[in-house]
Every structure is written in C-alpha cells, then in structure tokens.
C-alpha positions in Angstrom: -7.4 6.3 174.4 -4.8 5.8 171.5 -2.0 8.4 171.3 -2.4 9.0 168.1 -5.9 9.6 167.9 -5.4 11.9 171.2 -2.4 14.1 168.7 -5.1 14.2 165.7 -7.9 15.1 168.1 -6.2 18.3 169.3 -4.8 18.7 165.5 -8.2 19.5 164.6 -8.8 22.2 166.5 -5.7 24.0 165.8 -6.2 23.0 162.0 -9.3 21.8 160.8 -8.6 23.1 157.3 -6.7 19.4 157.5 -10.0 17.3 158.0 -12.7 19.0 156.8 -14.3 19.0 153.8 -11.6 16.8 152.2 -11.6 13.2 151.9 -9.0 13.4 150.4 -7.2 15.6 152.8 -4.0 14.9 154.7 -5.3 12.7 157.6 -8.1 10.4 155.9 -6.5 8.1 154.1 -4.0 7.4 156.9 -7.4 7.6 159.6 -9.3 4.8 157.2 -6.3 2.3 157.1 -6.1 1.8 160.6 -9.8 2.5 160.9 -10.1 -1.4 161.8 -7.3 -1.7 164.1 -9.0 1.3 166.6 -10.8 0.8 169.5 -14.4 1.7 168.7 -14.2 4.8 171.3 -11.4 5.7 169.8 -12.7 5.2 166.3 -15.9 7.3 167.4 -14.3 10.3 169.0 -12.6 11.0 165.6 -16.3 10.5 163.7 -17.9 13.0 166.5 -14.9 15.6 165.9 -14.9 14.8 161.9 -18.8 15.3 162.1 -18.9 19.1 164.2 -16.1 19.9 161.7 -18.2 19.6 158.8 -21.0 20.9 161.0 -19.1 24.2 161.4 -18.1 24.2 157.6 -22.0 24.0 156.6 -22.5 26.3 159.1 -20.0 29.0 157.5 -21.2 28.2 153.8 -24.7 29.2 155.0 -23.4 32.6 156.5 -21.4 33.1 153.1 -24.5 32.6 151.3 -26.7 34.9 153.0 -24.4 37.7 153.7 -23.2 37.5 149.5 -26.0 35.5 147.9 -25.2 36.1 144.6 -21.9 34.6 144.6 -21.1 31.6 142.4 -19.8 28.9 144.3 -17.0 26.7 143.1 -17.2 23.6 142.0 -15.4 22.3 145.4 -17.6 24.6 147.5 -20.5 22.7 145.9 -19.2 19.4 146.4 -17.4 18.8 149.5 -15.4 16.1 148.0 -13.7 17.8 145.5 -16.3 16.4 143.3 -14.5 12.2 143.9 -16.3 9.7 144.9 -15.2 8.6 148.6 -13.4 5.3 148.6 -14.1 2.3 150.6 -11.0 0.4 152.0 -11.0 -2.9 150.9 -9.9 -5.9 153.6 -8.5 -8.7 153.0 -10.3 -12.0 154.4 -7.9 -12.6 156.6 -8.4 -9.2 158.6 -11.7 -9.6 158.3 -11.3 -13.5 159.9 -9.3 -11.3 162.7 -12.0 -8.9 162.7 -15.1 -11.3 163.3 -12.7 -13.3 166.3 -12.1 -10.3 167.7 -15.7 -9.1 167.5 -16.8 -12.6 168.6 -14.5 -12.6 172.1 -15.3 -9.1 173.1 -19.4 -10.0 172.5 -18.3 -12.9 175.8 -16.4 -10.5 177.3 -12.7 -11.9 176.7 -9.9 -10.5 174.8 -8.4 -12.8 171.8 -4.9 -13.7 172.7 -2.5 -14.0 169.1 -1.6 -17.6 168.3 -4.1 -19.4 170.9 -7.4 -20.8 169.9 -10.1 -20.5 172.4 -13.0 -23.3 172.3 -16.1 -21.8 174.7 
C-alpha cells in the first residue's frame, strides 16, 4: 500500500473533522489529483474509510435530530457540501492515453514499462 494513503488512513481516525463532510476540506482536492495515479486498492481503501466517515456523520445528525428536534439546521448541516457543487478533475488526453495503456496491460496481466511499446 502507498505510504501516503497508509499516513491519511490513520489521519482519519485521529481527525476525521478533516474528511468528512467537506469536499472541499483539507485532503480532497490533494486525494482527487493523484486519484489516477493510485493503485485501485489503494484508491478503494480511502473510498471505504471516506464512506464510514460520512456513515458516522449521518449517523450523529440523526441522533441530533431526535434528541433536539426542533432545532434549525444550518445551511451546511443541510447540505454536506457546503452547499458547492463537487468538482470533477479534468484529464488531459494524454493521461488518459496513459490511463487506457495502463488499464489495457494489467487486463493481460503485464505491467507497462515507460518509453517501450509492447505489440501482443
């Protein structure tokens, strides 16, 4: 597993107030540049612990709600957003050129090798 997805695993549990909720929060926009560049078990552990971090957070807004149900929520409480539309990275073509060799070796079982053009 990648280092640094190991250092932001354990940095959610010590601060999720970092990931969830927010995607605009300290850690996405770096998580969604390199997003391509991950291994996909790597990229998946950080969606599993991303997704029981918002788990927990709906979890704690429905326990708000019925222990003080006539609260007003916030418009951030509402939206978990901050009311912003979530970005999609754009690629360029040729990282997505990279992308599709890369996808189309590791479908034969080979790794792509940088600079050397493989004819199967």
């Amino acid at each position: 597993m990648n280092d640094g997805v190991k250092i932001l695993l354990e940095r959610m549990k010590t601060h999720p107030e970092e990931f969830a909720g927010d995607r605009e929060g300290k850690w996405s926009h770096l998580i969604q540049s390199y997003r391509m560049f991950l291994a996909v078990d790597d990229w998946q552990a950080l969606e599993k612990s991303m997704n029981a971090l918002m788990q927990q957070r709906f979890t704690e807004k429905v326990l708000e709600k019925l222990v003080n149900p006539d609260r007003k929520l916030t418009r951030e409480e509402k939206i978990p957003f901050r009311g912003k539309i979530p970005t999609i990275p754009s690629i360029t073509i040729e990282q997505t050129e990279h992308l599709r060799a890369r996808l189309d070796a590791l479908a034969v079982g080979q790794t792509p090798i940088a600079g050397v053009t493989q004819t199967l």
